[in-house]
C-alpha positions in Angstrom: -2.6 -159.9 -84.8 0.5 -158.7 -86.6 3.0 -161.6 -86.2 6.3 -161.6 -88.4 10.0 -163.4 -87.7 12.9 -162.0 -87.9 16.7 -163.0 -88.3 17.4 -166.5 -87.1 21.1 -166.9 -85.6 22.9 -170.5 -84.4 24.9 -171.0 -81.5 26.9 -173.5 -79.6 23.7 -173.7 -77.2 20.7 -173.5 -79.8 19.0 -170.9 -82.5 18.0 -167.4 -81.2 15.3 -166.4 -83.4 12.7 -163.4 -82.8 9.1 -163.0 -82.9 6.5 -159.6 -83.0 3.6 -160.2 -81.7 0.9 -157.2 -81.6 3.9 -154.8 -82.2 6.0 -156.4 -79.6 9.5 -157.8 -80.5 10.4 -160.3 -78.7 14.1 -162.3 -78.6 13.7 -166.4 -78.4 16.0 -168.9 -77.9 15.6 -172.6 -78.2 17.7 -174.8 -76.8 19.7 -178.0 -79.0 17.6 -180.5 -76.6 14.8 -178.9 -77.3 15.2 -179.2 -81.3 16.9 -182.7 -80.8 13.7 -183.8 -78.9 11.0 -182.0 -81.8 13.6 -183.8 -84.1 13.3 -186.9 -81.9 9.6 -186.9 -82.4 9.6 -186.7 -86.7 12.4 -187.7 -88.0 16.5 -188.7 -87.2 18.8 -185.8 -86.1 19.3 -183.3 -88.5 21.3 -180.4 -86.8 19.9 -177.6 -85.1 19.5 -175.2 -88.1 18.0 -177.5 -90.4 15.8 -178.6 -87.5 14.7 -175.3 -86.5 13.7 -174.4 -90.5 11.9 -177.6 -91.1 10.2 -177.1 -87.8 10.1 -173.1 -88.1 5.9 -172.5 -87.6 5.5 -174.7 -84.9 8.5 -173.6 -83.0 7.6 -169.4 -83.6 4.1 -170.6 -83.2 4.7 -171.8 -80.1 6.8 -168.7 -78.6 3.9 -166.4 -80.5 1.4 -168.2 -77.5 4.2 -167.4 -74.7 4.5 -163.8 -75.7 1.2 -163.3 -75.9 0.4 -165.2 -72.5 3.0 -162.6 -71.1 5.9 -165.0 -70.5 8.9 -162.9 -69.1 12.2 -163.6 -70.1 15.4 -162.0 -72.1 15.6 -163.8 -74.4 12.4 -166.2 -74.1 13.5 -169.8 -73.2 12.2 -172.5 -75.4 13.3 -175.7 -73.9 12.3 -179.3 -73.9 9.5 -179.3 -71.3 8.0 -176.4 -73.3 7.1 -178.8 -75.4 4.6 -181.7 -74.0 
């Protein structure tokens, strides 16, 4: 499975980061209270960037499984309850 990541961009809202999965680009987006509740989980509040990077393969790992499961979705929506 090819799987690469591609430019990762901040806004006010959260990080919009892509994925390819098997050839197929996909936009992301995960929302600030879904890093601040991965951050929540580790370590104290970091910011969303810096908690996106340190978390970076279990974030695009996760959105990897949703793109391949055929998630639908402009960009994809990461947000808390996507992560148990």
């Amino acid at each position: 499975m090819s799987q690469s990541v591609t430019e990762v961009k901040l806004t006010n809202a959260g990080v919009i980061f892509s994925v390819c999965v098997e050839f197929v680009n996909r936009e992301c987006f995960i929302s600030n209270e879904a890093l601040i509740k991965l951050a929540s989980q580790m370590f104290n509040a970091i910011g969303p960037m810096r908690t996106f990077r340190e978390l970076e393969a279990n974030i695009t790992g996760v959105a990897r499984r949703l793109v391949h499961a055929g998630v639908q979705g402009s960009p994809l929506q990461l947000t808390p309850n996507t992560f148990p």
